[in-house]
C-alpha positions in Angstrom: 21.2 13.5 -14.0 18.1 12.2 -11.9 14.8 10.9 -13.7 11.4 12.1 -12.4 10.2 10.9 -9.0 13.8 9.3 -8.9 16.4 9.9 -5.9 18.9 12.2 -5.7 20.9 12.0 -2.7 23.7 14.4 -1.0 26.7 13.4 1.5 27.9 14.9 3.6 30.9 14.7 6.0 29.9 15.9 9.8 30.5 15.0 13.3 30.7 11.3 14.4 31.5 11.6 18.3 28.5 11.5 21.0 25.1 10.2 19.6 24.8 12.3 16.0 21.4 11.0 15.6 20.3 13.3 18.9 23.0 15.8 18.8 23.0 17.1 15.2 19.9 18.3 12.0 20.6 18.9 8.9 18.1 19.9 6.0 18.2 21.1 2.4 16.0 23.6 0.4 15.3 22.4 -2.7 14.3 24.9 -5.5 12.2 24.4 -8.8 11.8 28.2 -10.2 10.2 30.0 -7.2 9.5 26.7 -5.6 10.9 26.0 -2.2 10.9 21.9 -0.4 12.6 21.2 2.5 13.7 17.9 3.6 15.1 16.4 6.3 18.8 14.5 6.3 19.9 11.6 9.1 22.6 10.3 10.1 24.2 6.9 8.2 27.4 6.1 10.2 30.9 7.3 9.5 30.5 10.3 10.4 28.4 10.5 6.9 24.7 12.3 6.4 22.8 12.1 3.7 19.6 13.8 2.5 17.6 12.1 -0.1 15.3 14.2 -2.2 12.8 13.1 -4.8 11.6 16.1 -7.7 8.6 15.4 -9.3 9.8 18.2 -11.8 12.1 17.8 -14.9 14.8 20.4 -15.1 16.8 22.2 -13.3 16.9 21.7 -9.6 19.2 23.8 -6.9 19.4 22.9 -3.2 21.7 24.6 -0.1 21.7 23.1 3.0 21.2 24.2 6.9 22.0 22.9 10.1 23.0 24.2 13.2 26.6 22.0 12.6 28.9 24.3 10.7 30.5 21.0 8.8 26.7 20.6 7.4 25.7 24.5 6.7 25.6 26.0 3.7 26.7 23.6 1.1 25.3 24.4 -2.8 24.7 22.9 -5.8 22.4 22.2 -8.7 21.5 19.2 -10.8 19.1 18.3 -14.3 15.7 16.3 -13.8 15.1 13.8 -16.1 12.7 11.9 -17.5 11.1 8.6 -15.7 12.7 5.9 -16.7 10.6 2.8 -18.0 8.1 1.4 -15.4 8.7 4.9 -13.8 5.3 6.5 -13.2 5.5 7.9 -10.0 3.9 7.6 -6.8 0.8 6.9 -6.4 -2.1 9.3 -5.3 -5.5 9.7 -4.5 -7.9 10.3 -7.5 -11.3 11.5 -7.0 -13.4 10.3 -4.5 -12.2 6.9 -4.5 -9.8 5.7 -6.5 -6.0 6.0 -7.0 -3.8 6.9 -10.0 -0.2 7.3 -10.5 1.6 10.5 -10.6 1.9 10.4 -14.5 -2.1 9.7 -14.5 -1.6 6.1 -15.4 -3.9 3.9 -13.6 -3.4 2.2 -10.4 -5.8 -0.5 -8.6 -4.6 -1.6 -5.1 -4.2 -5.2 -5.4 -2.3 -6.0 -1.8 -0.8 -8.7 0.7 0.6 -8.6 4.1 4.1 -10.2 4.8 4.4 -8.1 8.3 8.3 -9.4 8.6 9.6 -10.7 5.7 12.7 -8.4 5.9 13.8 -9.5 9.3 14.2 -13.1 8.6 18.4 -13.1 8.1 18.1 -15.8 5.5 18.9 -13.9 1.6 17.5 -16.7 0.5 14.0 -16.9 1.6 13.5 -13.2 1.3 14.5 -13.3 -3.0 12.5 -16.3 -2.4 9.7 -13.9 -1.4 10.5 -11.4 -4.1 9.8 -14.1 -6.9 6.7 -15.4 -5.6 6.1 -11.3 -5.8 6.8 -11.2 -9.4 4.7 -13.9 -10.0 1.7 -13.1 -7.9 -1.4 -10.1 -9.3 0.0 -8.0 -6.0 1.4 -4.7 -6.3 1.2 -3.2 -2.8 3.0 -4.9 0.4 2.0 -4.5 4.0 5.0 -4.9 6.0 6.1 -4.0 9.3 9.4 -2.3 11.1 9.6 -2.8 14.0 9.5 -6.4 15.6 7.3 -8.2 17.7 7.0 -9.7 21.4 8.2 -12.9 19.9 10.6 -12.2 17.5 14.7 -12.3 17.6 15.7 -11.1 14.8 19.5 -10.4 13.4 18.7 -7.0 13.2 16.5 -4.6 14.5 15.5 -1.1 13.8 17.5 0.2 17.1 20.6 -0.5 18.2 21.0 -3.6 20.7 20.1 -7.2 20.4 18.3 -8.0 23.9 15.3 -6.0 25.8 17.4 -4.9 28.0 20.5 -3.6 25.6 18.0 -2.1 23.2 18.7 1.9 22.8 16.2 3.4 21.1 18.0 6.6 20.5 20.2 5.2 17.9 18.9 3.4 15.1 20.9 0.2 13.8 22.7 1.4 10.0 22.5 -2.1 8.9 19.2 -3.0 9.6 17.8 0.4 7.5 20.1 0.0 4.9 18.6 -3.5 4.4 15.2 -2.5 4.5 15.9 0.0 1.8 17.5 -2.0 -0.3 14.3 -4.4 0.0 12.3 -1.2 -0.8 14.3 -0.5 -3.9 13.4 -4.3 -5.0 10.0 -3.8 -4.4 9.8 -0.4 -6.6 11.8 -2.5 -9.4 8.6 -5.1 -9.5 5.9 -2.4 -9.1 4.9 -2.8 -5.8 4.0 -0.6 -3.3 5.5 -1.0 -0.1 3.2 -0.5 3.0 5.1 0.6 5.7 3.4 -0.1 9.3 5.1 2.0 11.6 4.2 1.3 14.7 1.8 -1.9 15.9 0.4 -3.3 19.1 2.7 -6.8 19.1 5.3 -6.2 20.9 3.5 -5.8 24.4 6.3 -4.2 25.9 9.0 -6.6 26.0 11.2 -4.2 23.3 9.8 -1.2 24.4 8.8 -0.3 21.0 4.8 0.1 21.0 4.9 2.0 24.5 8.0 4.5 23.7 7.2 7.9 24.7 5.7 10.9 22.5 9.4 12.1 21.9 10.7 9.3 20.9 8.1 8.4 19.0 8.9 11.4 17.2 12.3 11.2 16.6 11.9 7.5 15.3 9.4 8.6 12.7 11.7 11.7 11.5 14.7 9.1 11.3 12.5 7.1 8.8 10.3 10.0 6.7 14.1 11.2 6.1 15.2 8.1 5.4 12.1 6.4 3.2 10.1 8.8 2.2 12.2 9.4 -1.5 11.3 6.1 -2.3 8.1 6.9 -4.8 6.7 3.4 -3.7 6.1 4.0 -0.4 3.0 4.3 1.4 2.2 4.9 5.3 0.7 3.1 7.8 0.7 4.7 11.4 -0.3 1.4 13.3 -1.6 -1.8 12.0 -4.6 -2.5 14.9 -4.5 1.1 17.0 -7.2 -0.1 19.1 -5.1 -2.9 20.4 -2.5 -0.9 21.5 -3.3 0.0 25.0 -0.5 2.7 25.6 -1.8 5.7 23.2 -5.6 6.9 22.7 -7.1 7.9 19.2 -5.7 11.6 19.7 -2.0 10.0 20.4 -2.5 8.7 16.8 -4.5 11.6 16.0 -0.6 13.9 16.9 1.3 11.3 15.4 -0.8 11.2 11.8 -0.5 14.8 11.8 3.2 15.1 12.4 3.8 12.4 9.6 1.7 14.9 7.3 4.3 17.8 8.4 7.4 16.0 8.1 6.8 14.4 4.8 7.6 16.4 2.0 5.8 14.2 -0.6 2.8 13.7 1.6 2.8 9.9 0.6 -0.5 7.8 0.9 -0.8 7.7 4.9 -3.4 5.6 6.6 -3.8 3.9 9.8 -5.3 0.2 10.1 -8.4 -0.6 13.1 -8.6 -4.2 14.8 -11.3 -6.1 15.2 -12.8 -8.9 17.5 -13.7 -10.8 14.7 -17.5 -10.5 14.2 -17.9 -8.7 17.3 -17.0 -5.4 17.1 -15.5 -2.8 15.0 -13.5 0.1 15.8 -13.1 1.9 12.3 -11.2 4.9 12.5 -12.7 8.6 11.7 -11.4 8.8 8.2 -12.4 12.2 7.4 -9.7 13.6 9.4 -7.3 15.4 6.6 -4.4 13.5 7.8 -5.8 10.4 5.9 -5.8 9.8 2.7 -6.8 6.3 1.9 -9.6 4.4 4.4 -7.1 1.4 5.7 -9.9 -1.1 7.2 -9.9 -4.5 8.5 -13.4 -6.5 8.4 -14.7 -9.0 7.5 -17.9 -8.2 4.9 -16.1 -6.8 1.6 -19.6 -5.5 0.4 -19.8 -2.6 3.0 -17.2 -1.2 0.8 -20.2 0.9 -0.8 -21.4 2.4 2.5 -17.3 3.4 3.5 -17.0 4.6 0.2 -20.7 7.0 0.8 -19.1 7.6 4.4 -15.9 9.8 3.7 -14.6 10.9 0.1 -11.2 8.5 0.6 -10.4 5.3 -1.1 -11.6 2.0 0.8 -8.9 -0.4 0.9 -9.6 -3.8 3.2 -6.2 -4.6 4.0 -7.4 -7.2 6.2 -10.4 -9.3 5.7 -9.2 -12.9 6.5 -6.6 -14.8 5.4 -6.4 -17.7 3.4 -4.9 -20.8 5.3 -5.8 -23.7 8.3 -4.3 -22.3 11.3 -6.8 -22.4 14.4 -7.9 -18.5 14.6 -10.9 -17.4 12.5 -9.0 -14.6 11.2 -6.8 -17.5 9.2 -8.8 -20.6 7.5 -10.9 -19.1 4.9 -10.6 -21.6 1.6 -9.4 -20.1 -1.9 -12.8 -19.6 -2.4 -13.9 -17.8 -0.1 -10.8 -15.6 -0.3 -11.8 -15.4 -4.0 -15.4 -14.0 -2.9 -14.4 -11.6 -0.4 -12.0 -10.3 -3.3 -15.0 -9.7 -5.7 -17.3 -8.7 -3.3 -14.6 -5.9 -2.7 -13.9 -5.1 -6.0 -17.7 -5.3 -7.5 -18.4 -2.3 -4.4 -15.9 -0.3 -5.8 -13.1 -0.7 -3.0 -9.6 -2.5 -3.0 -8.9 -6.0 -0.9 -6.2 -7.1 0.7 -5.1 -10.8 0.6 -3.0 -12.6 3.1 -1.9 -17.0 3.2 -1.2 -18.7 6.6 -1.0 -22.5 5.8 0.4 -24.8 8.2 2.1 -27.3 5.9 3.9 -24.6 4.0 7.4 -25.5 4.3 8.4 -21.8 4.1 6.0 -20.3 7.1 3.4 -18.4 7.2 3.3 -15.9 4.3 1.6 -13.2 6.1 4.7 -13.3 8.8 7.9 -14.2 6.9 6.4 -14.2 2.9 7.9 -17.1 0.7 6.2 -18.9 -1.6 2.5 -18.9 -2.0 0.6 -22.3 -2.1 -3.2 -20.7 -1.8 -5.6 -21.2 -4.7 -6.9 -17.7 -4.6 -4.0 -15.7 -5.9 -4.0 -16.7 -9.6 -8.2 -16.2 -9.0 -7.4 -12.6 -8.4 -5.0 -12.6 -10.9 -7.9 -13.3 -13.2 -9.7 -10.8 -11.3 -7.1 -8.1 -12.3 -6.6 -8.7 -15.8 -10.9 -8.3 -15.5 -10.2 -4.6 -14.0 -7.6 -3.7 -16.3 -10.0 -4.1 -19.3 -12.7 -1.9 -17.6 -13.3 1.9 -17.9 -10.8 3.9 -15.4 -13.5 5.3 -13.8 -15.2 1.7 -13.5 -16.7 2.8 -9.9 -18.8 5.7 -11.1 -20.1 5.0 -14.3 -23.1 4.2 -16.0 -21.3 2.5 -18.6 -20.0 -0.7 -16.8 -21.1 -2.5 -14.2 -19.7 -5.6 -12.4 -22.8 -7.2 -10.4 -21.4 -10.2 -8.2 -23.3 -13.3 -6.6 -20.7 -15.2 -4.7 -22.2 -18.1 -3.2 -25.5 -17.5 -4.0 -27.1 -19.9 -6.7 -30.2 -17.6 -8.6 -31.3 -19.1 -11.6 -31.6 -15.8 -13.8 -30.7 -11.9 -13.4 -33.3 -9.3 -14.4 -31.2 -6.1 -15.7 -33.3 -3.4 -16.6 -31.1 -1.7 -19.7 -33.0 1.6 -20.8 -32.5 2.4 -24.4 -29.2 1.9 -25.6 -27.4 -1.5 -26.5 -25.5 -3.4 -23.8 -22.8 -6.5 -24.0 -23.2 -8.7 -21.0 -20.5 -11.0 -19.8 -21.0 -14.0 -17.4 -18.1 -14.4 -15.7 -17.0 -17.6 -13.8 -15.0 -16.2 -11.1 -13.9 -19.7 -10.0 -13.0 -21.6 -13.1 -12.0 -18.1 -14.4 -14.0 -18.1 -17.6 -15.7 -14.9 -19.3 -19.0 -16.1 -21.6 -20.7 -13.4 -23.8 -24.2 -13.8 -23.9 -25.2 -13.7 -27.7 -26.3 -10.9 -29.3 -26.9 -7.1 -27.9 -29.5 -6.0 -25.3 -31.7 -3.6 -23.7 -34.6 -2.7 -22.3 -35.4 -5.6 -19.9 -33.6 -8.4 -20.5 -33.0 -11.7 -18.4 -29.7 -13.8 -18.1 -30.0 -17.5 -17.0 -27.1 -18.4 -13.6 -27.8 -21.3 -12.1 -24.3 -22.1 -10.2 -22.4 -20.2 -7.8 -19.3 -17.8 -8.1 -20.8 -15.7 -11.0 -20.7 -12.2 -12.2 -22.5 -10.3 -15.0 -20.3 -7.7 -16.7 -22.5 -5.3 -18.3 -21.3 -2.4 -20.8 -23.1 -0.1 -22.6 -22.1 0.5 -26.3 -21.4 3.8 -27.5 -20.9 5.3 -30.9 -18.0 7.5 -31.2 -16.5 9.1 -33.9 -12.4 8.6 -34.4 -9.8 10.7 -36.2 -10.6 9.5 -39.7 -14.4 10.8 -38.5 -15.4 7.2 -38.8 -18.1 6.3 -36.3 -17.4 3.4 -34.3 -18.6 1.3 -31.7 -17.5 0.6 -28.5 -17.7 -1.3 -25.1 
C-alpha cells in the first residue's frame, strides 16, 4: 500500500542496446473510478524503466501501460491508497489570490533560501552538513539548481560526460539523478520544498546547457517531469534570471512554461525567476500568463509586494532580494538587519521573501552556492518572524481583523491607528531583539502608541465574541 500524495513506482524490464533514453516511451494510465492520468516513465539503466506516479486519492488505484516497445506494452495491475503518513500533507498549492496551502488545506507560508548547487559538491559530508543547518533554520522551501555552471567541475553532472567537449546531452548521467532524488527525498523528510531551477543563464556556453536547442530542451525537461515530478515537494522554476540568458526570447520561455504545464501531471507550483541590474532596471515577467502560478521575483524593495500582489491574482514570492554576507557585489553585503527588514517589509505587504548568506570567512563557502552552515544573524530573526505568522489568522493578508504595520528603519515617536468601534489588542513588536509587548488595556476609536526606536511593528487584532459548543460566548484575538 501507498499513502496519499506518496510514490508508487513500476519496473519494468525493456531494451538496453542503442541510446533507450531517444529510442524508446513508455507511459501508464492511471485510474481512480472514471478518472484517467497519464504519466510519463524514463529510462534508469539496466535495461530497467520505471514510472513513478503520485495519487492524491485513497483507494483503489489500477494502471496499464503503453509504449511503442512490446517489452513495455500492456502491463496491468492495481494497488490500495492510503492514508498520509505523519508530516504528510501534500503538495502545496495556490490558495486564493495570494497565498498557498497544502493539499490537505493545512497552511503553508513560503519561508525560502537559495543553495543553487549544494547537491553537486561530491563531499556527503558537507551536503548532511547542509541538511542540518536546514533542520535548524525557519526555511521550508529550497532554491536549487540542476544543471551546472560555466565554472563548475563537478563529479557528476546531469548528462553524461565529464569535459565540454565529452558532454552528450542526449543521455542523462543515472548517478547524478539518482543523487539528486535521494536529496529530494531528504528535503520532503524536513518539510521543505525543493525549488527546482531548470534551466539558468551561468553556464555561457562552455557546457552547452543554457543554449541547447528547442528539442533538446524538450527531451531534458520530459526526462526530469518523469523523473521528479512524484515527489509532492517539488516546485518549478523554468530559469533563474531569463533575461540574462541571451539564447531564448520571452516566447522561448513562454513554449517551454507551457510544455512543463502539459507534461506534468500534478501541475506543481511552476514559476520563472527575472534578473535585474541592481537598482537599475527591472524585467518582471508577465505573470498573468496561465502557465504561472506563483509570481517568482527578484528586487530589491520588499514593500512593492502590495502593488504585484494588486497586479496579477498569483502569490508574490521575492526569491531574490539581496543576500546577507560581505562579498564585493551589491547583490551580497546587506547586514542581518537589513535582511531582517526586507523580510518584514515582505511579509507586513502580504508576499513571501527569500533569504540567501554569502560570507567570505565562512569556512564552508558561500551558502547561496554550496549551502553548509549558516553564520548570518538574520535567520533565527525570521525564525521569530515565522513563529509571528503562525499565530496569525490564515487569511492574515485580507482581513480586517489583523494587521501587521512595519517601520523598519524609520524612528516615529507614536502611531495613530484609527480603530472604529470594536475592541482591538495591539502588539509592539521588536523585530530585532525579537520581543512582542502588549500595550495595556483594549482599544478603539482613535488611539495612539508611543515607538521611538527603529525595527518595530504594531500587531493589531480585533476582538470578536464568538459563541463555542457549550454556547458559551467567548472572546477572541
Amino acid at each position: 500500500m501507498v499513502e496519499r500524495w506518496g510514490v508508487y513506482e513500476i519496473v519494468l524490464t525493456g531494451p538496453s542496446s542503442g541510446n533507450p533514453f531517444t529510442d524508446v516511451e513508455v507511459q501508464a494510465i492511471f485510474s481512480y473510478r472514471n478518472r484517467d492520468v497519464t504519466v510519463d516513465g524514463f529510462y534508469d539503466g539496466g535495461g530497467r524503466y520505471k514510472i513513478r506516479f503520485s495519487p492524491d486519492q485513497e483507494g483503489s488505484w489500477r494502471y496499464r501501460t503503453v509504449s511503442p516497445t512490446t517489452e513495455l506494452n500492456g502491463h496491468r495491475g492495481d494497488f490500495e491508497v492510503g492514508p498520509a503518513g505523519a508530516g504528510n500533507h501534500g503538495p502545496v498549492r495556490v490558495f486564493g489570490r495570494s497565498l498557498f496551502r497544502y493539499a490537505d488545506g493545512s497552511r503553508h507560508e513560503s519561508y525560502g533560501t537559495t543553495c543553487y548547487h549544494w547537491t553537486h559538491t561530491g563531499d556527503l559530508d558537507h551536503e548532511e552538513l547542509t541538511l542540518a543547518s536546514l533542520a535548524e533554520s525557519p526555511f521550508n522551501k529550497v532554491r536549487m539548481c540542476i544543471l551546472p555552471t560555466q565554472d563548475m567541475r563537478p563529479d557528476r553532472l546531469a548528462f553524461v560526460g565529464s569535459t565540454a567537449e565529452t558532454l552528450d546531452r542526449t543521455r542523462f548521467n543515472l548517478e547524478f539523478f539518482s543523487h539528486l532524488e535521494d536529496r529530494i527525498g531528504d528535503l520532503g523528510r524536513l518539510g521543505v520544498e525543493a525549488d527546482l531551477i531548470l534551466f539558468h543563464p551561468y553556464d555561457k556556453g562552455h557546457w552547452g546547457v543554457d543554449n541547447m536547442s528547442p528539442e533538446l530542451d524538450r527531451f531534458y525537461l520530459r526526462y526530469v517531469v518523469a523523473r521528479l515530478a512524484a515527489f509532492r515537494n517539488v516546485w518549478w522554476s523554468i530559469s533563474n534570471e531569463y533575461d540574462f540568458n541571451h539564447a531564448k526570447t520571452v516566447a522561448d520561455w513562454d513554449d517551454l512554461l507551457l510544455y512543463l504545464q502539459r507534461i506534468d501531471p500534478y501541475r506543481r507550483l511552476a514559476s520563472i525567476h527575472n534578473g535585474t541590474r541592481m537598482y537599475e532596471y527591472e524585467s518582471i515577467y508577465d505573470f498573468d500568463k496561465p502557465w504561472t502560478t506563483h509570481q517568482s521575483i527578484q528586487h530589491w524593495d520588499a514593500a512593492r509586494a502590495e502593488d504585484w500582489r494588486a497586479r496579477y491574482p498569483r502569490p508574490v514570492v521575492i526569491d531574490e532580494i539581496g543576500y546577507e554576507g560581505d562579498v564585493d557585489r551589491r547583490w551580497g553585503n546587506l547586514t542581518g538587519r537589513e535582511m531582517t527588514r526586507r523580510f518584514w517589509h515582505g511579509m507586513a505587504a502580504g508576499g513571501f521573501v527569500g533569504h540567501g548568506e554569502c560570507y567570505v570567512d565562512n569556512p564552508n563557502g558561500h551558502w547561496i552556492s554550496r549551502g553548509g552552515r549558516l553564520i548570518g544573524d538574520s535567520p533565527q530573526r525570521i525564525a521569530f518572524l515565522r513563529s509571528i505568522i503562525d499565530e496569525a489568522p490564515a487569511d492574515w493578508t485580507d482581513t480586517a481583523d489583523y494587521r501587521l504595520i512595519y517601520f523598519g528603519e524609520r524612528v516615529p515617536a507614536e502611531h495613530f491607528l484609527e480603530l472604529g468601534d470594536e475592541d482591538h489588542l495591539i502588539d509592539v513588536i521588536d523585530t530585532w531583539q525579537m520581543t512582542v509587548e502588549p500595550v495595556p488595556g483594549r482599544h478603539r476609536g482613535r488611539c495612539t502608541v508611543p515607538l521611538g526606536r527603529s525595527d518595530l511593528a504594531l500587531r493589531v487584532r480585533r476582538v470578536r465574541r464568538r459563541t463555542d459548543a457549550t454556547n458559551k460566548v467567548r472572546e477572541v484575538a
